[in-house]
C-alpha positions as CSV (number, residue, x, y, z in Angstrom):
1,X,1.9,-10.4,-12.0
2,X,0.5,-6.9,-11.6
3,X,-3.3,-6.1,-12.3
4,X,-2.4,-3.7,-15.7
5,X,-4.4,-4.6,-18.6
6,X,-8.1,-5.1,-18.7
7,X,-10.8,-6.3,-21.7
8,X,-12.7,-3.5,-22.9
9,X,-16.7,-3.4,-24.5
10,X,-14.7,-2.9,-27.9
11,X,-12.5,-5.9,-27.4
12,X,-9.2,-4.1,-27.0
13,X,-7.8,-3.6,-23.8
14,X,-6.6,-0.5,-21.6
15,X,-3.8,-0.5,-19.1
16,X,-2.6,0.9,-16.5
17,X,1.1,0.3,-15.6
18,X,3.1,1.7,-12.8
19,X,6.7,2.6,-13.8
20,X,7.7,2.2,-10.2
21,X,6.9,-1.2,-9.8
22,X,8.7,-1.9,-12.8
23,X,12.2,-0.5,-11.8
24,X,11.8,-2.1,-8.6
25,X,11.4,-5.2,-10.4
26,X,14.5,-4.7,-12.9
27,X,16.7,-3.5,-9.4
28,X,15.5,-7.0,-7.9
29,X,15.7,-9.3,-11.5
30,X,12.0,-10.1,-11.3
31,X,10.4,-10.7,-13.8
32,X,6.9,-9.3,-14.6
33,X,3.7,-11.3,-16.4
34,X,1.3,-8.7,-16.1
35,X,-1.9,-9.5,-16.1
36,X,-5.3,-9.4,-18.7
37,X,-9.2,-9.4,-17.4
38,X,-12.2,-9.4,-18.0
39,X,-13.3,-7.3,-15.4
40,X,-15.5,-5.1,-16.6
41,X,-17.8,-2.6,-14.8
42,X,-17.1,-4.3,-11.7
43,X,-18.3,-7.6,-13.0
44,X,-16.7,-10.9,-14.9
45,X,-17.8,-10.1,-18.4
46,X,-18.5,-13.5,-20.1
47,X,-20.7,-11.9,-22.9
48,X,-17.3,-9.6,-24.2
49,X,-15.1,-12.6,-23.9
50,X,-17.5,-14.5,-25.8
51,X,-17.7,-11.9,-28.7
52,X,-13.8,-11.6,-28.4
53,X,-13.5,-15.3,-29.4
54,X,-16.1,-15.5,-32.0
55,X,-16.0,-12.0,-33.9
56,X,-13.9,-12.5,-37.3
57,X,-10.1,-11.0,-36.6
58,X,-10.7,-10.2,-33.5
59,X,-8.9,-12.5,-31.4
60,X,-6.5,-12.5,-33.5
61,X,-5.7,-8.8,-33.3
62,X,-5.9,-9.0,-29.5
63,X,-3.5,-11.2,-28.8
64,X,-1.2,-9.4,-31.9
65,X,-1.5,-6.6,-29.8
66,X,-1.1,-8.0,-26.6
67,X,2.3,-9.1,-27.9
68,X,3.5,-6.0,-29.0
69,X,2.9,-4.8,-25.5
70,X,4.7,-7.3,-23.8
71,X,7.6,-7.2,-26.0
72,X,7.4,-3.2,-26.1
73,X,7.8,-2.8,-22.6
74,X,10.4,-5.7,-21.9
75,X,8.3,-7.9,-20.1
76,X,8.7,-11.9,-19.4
77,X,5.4,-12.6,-20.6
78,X,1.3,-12.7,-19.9
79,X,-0.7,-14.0,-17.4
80,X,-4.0,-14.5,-18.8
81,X,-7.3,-14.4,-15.8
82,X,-10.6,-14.9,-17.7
83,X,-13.3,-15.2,-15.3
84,X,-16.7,-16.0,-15.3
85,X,-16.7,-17.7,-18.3
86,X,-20.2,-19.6,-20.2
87,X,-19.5,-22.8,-20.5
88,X,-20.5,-22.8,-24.1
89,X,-17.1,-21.1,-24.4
90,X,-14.9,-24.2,-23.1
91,X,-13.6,-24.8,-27.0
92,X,-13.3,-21.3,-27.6
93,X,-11.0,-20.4,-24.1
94,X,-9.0,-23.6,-25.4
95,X,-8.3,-22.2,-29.0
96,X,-7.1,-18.7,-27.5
97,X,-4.8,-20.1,-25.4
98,X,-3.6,-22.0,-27.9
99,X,-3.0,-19.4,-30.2
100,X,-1.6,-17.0,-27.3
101,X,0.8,-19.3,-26.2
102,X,2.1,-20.2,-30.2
103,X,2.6,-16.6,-30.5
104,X,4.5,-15.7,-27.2
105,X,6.1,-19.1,-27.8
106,X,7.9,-17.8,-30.3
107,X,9.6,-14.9,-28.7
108,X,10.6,-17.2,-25.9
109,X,7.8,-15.2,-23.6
110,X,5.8,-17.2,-21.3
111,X,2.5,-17.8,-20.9
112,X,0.5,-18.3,-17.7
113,X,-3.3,-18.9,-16.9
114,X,-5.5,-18.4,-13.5
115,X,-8.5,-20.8,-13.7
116,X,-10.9,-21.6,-10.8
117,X,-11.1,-25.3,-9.3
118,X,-13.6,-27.4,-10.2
119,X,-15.4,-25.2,-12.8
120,X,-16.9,-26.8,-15.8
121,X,-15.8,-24.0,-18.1
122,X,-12.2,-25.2,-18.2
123,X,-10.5,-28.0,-20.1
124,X,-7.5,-28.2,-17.5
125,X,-5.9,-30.8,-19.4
126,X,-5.8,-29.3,-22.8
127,X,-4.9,-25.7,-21.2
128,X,-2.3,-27.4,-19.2
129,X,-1.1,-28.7,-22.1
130,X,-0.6,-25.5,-23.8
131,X,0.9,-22.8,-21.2
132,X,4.1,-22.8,-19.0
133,X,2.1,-22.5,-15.5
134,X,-1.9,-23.2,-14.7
135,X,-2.7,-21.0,-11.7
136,X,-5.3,-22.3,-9.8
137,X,-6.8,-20.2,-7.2
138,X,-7.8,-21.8,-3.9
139,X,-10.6,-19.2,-2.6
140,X,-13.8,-18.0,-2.6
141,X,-16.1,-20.7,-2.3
142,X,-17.9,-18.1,-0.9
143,X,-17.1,-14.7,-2.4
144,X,-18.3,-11.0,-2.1
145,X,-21.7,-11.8,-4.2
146,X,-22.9,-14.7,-2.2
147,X,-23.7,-15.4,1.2
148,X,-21.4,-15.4,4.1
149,X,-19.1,-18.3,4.8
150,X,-15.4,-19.6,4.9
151,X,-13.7,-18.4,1.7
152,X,-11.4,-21.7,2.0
153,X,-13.2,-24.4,4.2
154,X,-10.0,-27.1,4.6
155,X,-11.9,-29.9,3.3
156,X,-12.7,-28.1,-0.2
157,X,-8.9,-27.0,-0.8
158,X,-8.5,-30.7,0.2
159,X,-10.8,-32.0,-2.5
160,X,-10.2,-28.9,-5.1
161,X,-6.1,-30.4,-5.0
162,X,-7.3,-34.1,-5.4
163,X,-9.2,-33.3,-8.6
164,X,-7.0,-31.0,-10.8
165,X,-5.4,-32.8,-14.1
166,X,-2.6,-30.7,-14.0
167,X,1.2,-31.8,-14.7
168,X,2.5,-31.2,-11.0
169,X,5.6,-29.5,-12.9
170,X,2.6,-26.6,-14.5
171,X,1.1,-26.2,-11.6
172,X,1.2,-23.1,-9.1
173,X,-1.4,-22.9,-6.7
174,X,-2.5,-19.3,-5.4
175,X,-3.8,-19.1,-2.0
176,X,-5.7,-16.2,-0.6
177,X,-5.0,-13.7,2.3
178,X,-7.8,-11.3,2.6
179,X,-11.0,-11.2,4.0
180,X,-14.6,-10.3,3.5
181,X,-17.2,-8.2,5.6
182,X,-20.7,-9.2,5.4
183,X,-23.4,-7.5,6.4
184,X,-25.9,-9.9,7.8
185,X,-29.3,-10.3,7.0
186,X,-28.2,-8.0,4.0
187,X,-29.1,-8.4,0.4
188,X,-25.7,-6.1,-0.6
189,X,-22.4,-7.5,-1.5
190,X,-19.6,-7.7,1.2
191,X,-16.5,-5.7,1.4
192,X,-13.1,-7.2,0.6
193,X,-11.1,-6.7,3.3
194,X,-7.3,-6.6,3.8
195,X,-5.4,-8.3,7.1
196,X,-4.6,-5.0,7.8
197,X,-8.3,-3.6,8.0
198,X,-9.1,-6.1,9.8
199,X,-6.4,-6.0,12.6
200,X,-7.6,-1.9,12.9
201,X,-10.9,-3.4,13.8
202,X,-9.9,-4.3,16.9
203,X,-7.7,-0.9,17.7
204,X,-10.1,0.7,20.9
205,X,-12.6,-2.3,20.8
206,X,-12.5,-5.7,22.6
207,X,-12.7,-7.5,19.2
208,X,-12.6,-11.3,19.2
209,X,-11.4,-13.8,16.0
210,X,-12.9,-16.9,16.5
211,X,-11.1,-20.3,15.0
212,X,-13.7,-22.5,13.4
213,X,-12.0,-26.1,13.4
214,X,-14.8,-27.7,11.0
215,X,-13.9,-25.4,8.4
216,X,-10.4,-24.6,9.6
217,X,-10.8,-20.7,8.9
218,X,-10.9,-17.8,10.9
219,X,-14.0,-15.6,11.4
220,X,-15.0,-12.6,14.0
221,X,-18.6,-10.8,14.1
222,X,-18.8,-7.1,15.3
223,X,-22.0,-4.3,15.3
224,X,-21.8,-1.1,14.4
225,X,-24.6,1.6,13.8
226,X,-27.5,-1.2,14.8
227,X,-26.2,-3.5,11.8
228,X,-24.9,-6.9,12.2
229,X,-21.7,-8.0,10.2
230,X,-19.4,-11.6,9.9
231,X,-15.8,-11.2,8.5
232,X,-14.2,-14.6,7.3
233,X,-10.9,-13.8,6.2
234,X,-7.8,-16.2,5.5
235,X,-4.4,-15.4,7.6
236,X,-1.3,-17.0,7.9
237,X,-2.7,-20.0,9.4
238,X,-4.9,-20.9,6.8
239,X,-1.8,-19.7,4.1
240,X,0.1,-22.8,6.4
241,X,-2.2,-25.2,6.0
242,X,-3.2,-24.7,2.6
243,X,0.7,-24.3,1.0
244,X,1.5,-27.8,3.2
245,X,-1.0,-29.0,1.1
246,X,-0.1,-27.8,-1.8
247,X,3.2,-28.9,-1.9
248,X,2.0,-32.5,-0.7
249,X,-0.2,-32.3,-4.3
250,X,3.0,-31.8,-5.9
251,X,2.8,-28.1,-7.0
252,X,5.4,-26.4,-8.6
253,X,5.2,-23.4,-6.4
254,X,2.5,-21.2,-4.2
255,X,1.3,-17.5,-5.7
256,X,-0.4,-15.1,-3.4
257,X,-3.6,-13.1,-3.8
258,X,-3.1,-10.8,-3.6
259,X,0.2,-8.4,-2.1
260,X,-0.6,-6.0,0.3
261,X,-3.8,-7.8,1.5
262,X,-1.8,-10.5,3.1
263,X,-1.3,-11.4,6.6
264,X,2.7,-10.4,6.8
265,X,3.5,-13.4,9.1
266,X,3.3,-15.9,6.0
267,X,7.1,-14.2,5.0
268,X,8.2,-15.7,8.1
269,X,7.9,-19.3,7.1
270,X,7.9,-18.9,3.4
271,X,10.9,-20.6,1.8
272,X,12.5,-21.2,5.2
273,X,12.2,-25.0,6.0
274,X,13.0,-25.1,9.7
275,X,10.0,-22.6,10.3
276,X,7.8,-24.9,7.7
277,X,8.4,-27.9,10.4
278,X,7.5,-25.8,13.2
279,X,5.4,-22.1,12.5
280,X,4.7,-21.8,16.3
281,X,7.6,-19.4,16.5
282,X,6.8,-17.9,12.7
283,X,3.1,-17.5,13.6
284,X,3.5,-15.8,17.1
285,X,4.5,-12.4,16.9
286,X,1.5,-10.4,15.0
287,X,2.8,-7.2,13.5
288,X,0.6,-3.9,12.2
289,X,0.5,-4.6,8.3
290,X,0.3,-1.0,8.2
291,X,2.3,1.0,10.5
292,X,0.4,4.1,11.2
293,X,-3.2,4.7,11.3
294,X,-4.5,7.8,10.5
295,X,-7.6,9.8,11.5
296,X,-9.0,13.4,10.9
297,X,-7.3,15.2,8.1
298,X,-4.6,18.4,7.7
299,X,-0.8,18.4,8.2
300,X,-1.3,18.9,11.8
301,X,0.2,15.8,13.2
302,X,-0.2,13.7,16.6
303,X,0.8,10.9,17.6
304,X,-1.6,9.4,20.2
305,X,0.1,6.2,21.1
306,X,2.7,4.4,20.0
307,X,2.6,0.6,18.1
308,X,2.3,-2.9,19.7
309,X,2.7,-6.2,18.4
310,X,0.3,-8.5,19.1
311,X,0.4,-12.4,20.1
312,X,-0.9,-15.4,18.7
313,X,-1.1,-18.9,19.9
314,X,-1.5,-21.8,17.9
315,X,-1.5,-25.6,18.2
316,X,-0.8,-28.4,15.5
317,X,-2.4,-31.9,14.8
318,X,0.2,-35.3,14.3
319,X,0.0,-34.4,10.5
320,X,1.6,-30.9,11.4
321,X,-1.7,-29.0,10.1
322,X,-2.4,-25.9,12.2
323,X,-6.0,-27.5,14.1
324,X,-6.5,-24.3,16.5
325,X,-5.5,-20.4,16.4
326,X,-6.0,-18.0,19.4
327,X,-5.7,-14.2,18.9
328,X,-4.6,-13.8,22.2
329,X,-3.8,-9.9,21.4
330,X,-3.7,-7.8,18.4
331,X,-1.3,-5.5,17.3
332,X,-1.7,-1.3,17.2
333,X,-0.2,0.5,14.9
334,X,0.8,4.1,15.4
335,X,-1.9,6.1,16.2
336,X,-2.3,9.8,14.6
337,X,-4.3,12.2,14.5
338,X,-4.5,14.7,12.0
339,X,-5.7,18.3,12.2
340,X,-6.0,22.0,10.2
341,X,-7.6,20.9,7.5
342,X,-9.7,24.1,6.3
343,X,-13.5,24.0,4.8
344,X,-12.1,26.8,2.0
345,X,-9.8,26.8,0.1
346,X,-6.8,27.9,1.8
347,X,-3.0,27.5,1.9
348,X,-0.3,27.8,4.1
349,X,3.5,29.2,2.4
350,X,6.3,27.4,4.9
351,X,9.8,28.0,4.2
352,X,12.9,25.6,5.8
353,X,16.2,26.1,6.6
354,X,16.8,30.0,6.9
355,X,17.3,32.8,7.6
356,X,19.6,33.6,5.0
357,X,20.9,37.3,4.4
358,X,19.8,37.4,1.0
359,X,16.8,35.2,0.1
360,X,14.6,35.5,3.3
361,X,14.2,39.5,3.0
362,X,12.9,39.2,-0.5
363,X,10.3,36.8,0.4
364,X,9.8,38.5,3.3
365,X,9.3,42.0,1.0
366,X,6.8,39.5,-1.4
367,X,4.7,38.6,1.5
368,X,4.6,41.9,3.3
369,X,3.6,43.2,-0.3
370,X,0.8,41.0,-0.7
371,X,-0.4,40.8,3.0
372,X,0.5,37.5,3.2
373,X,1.8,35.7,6.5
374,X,4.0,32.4,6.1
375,X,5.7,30.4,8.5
376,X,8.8,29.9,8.8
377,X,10.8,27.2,10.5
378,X,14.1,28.2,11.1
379,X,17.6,26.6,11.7
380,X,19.4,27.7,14.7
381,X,22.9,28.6,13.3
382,X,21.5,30.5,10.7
383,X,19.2,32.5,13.2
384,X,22.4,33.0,15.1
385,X,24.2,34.6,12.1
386,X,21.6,37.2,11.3
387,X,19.2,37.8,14.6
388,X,17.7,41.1,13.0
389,X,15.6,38.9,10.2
390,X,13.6,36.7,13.0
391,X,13.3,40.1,14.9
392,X,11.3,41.2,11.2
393,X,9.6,37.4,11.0
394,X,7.7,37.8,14.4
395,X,7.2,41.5,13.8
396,X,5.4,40.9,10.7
397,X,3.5,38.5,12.7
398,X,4.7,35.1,10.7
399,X,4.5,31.9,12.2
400,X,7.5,30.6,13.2
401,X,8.6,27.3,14.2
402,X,12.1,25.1,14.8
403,X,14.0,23.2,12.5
404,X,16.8,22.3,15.0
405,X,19.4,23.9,15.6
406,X,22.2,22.7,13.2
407,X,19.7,20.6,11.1
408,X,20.6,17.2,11.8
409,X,18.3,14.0,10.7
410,X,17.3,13.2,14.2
411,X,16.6,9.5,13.7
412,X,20.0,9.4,13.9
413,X,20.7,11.2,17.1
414,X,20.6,10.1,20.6
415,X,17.2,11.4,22.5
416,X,20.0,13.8,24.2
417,X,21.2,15.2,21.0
418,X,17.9,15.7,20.0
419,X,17.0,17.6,23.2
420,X,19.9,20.0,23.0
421,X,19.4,20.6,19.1
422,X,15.5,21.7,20.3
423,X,16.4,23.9,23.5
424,X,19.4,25.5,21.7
425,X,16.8,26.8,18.9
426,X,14.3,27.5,21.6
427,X,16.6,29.4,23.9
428,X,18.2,31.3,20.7
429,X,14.5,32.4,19.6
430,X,13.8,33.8,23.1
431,X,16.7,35.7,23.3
432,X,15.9,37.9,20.3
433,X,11.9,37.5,20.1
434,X,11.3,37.6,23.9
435,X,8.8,34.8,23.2
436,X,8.9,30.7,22.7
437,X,8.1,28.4,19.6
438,X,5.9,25.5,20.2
439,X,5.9,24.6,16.4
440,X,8.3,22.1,14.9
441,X,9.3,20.5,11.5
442,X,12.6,17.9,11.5
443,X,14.7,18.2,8.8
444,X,14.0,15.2,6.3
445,X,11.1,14.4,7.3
446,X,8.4,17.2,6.4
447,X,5.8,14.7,4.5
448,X,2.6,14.8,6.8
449,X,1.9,11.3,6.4
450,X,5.3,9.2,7.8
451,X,4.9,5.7,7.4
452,X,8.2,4.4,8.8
453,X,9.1,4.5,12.9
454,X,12.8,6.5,11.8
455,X,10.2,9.4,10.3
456,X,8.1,9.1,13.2
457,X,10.9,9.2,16.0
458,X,11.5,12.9,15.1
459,X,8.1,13.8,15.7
460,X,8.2,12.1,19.3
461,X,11.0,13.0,20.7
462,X,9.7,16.8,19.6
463,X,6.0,16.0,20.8
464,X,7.4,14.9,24.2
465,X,8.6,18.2,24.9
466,X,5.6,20.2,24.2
467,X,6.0,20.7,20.3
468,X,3.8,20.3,17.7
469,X,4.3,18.8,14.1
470,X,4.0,20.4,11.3
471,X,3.9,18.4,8.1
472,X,3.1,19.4,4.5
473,X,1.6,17.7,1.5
474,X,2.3,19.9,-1.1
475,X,6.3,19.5,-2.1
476,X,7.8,21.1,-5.2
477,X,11.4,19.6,-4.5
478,X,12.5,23.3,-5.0
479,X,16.0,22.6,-3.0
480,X,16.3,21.0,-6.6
481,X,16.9,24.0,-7.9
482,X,13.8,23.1,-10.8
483,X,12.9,26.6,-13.0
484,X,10.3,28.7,-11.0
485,X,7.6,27.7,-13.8
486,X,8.6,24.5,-12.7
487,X,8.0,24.7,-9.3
488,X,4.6,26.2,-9.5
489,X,3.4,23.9,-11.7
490,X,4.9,20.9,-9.1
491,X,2.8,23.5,-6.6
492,X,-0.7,23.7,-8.7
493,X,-0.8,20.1,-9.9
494,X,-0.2,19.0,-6.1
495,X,-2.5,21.6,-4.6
496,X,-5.7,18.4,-4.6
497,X,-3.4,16.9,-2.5
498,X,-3.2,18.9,0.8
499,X,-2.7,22.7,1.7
500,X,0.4,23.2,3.6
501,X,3.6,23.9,0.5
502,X,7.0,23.3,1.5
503,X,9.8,25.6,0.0
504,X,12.8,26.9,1.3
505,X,14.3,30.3,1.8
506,X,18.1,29.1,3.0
507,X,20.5,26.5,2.1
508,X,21.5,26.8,-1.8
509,X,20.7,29.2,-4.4
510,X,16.9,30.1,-4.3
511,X,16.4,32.6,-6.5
512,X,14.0,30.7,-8.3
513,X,12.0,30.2,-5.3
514,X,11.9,34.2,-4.8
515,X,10.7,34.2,-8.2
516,X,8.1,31.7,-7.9
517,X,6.2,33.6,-5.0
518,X,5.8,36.6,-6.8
């Protein structure tokens, strides 16, 4: 149920789909419900919802529209999230839903509805009665806007189930995994925070989460510049608890708000009964939700330490409800540091994969020309092959760096392999230049901000003897062969994004990359 479409001032609605999350659905037969707001101007808008439902032909043309979207772009149905809503408008959300789910009905599209617990604005019964599934979200009995406290004390999910008149068979209950950083003694609202920002809290600090068993949420307190601040946050533990729950209510399922936010030990015990009866095991291990953390900026990479998984204790009452959680460590993502960003507007021309006896002279002749210098990263058989054209690279006093030896992805090598692919280049580059490299890109893996431990192996293994990493942001995909319009144009619309542009003057046809640097 992805975040697209949103009610406008005019009472249309704008949206903003992702084409890639859409073929990853279709490759996985998901089926999307994307979702409709009110959010508007960082607030729930109950004054545009209210003139949506009560100007003539409005509503009417809304939903038309909202149809021909769905159907237009193949999708399984809507997912309807109207917050905020005046109670004066109870009737009014009623007779929309009504109306949305008659149309969608009739094209065998489904209809779904997020609604708050215990909120006087709904008529749960008559909106259950209408849609195929009633969301209701267990959080933020304290949210950004109010003061600080447990977003989901135990004892108010406990209540919130035991008073929903909802058909068990409609109802999916969405539970939380995020957070949110309070300032204290601060009249400003807090900062929604992911799992993952809050596990880099801790990276170089002594940073302490605190269980509170009254409340059954976790919560930590930390000071920086002079100012106070509380983080209460929902994690896997609390996701436990709260889906035992659920199920014991009778739900028809769980939803989760929202992905990417979430503590990633919950997909250790979801849908897997053995870990349901015991999460000690599912619970234990903490993992980085995000694998590398980044400082400083430029394509100058660093990797200052390597990741750690963290540990986490927790003990269960006679009910099987998680009663205490003990960070006993947290995990550390990869640490790097990024340099070479420039305060002007600069850029550096890298080529891979040469020399080559015909394409690496004429961009040489370009950038001699022009009184440019590039770097170039070179490939140890083809240096081999024509020694007289890195003899005229460190001449013409180009940067020049190793790209192995016979371009391998080394991921896939052994640490040996790796080694020998390195000093081979090194030792080949001495030979005819008389001096060393201390610069390196892997073949593969030139993106300057690897996410993945296979893209940051390379990097390692080079870092640990002596090199440096050179990444890029700026790719054109010009081994692609694209026209060379094409690949400045991939070059100028990517030039917001960093300052290092990868091409290549070796391996294929690239006379279209000669052309594109004149």
């Amino acid at each position: 149920m992805p975040e697209w479409l949103q009610l406008t001032s005019k009472l249309t609605f704008k949206t903003s789909n992702d084409s890639s999350i859409t073929e990853l659905a279709k490759a996985h037969h998901i089926k999307i419900l994307p979702l409709v707001n009110n959010f508007i101007n960082n607030k729930w808008d109950a004054e545009a919802l209210h003139r949506l439902f009560t100007t003539p032909g409005a509503e009417d043309l809304f939903i038309k529209n909202l149809l021909t979207y769905v159907r237009t772009n193949d999708f399984a149905g809507i997912n309807i999230d109207f917050e905020g809503i005046n109670e004066n408008d109870k009737a009014n959300l009623t007779q929309f839903m009504d109306k949305v789910s008659e149309q969608f009905h009739q094209h065998g599209l489904m209809v779904t509805l997020d609604v708050p617990p215990k909120n006087t604005s709904y008529n749960y019964a008559s909106l259950a009665a209408d849609v195929d599934r009633m969301i209701v979200m267990l959080y933020d009995q304290h949210n950004s806007i109010g003061k600080p406290g447990p977003i989901a004390p135990s004892d108010w999910v406990k209540e919130s189930l035991n008073q929903l008149n909802i058909p068990s068979q409609k109802l999916i209950v969405s539970l939380g995994s995020y957070g949110y950083d309070w300032e204290e003694n601060s009249n400003q609202p807090a900062d929604t925070v992911t799992f993952g920002d809050i596990m880099n809290l801790g990276i170089g600090t002594n940073l302490q989460i605190h269980w509170n068993k009254q409340v059954a949420n976790p919560y930590l307190r930390y000071k920086i510049n002079g100012k106070s601040h509380i983080v209460w946050f929902l994690d896997a533990a609390t996701f436990y608890n709260q889906m035992k729950q659920a199920n014991d209510s009778g739900s028809k399922g769980i939803a989760v708000w929202r992905l990417g936010s979430e503590d990633p030990s919950i997909w250790n015990f979801i849908n897997k009964p053995k870990e349901i009866q015991n999460p000690s095991n599912a619970l234990k291990t903490l993992v980085s939700p995000e694998p590398v953390h980044y400082t400083g900026a430029g394509e100058i990479l660093n990797i200052v330490s390597q990741s750690e998984n963290g540990i986490r204790t927790i003990q269960s009452n006679s009910q099987g409800m998680i009663q205490e959680e003990i960070y006993s460590t947290l995990p550390k993502p990869f640490e790097v540091v990024r340099y070479g960003k420039p305060k002007r507007k600069e850029v550096v021309l890298s080529f891979d994969d040469g020399p080559d006896p015909i394409y690496t002279p004429q961009i040489l002749d370009i950038l001699d020309k022009n009184h440019i210098k590039g770097a170039f990263f070179i490939v140890g058989e083809n240096a081999e092959l024509h020694p007289e054209l890195i003899d005229r690279m460190y001449k013409e006093g180009h940067e020049i760096g190793s790209h192995t030896f016979t371009h391998p992805d080394i991921a896939t090598t052994t640490p040996f392999q790796t080694k020998m692919e390195l000093n081979a280049n090194q030792r080949l580059f001495e030979e005819i230049t008389n001096h060393s490299m201390n610069l390196f890109r892997p073949p593969y893996v030139a993106d300057a901000e690897p996410s993945t431990r296979s893209e940051l192996l390379p990097i390692l293994r080079a870092q640990d003897m002596g090199y440096t990493m050179v990444g890029e942001l700026i790719d054109p995909n010009d081994w692609q062969r694209p026209s060379s319009k094409e690949i400045v144009k991939r070059v100028l619309d990517q030039l917001p994004e960093g300052n290092v542009i990868l091409l290549h003057d070796a391996g294929g046809n690239r006379s279209n990359t000669v052309k594109a640097c004149l």
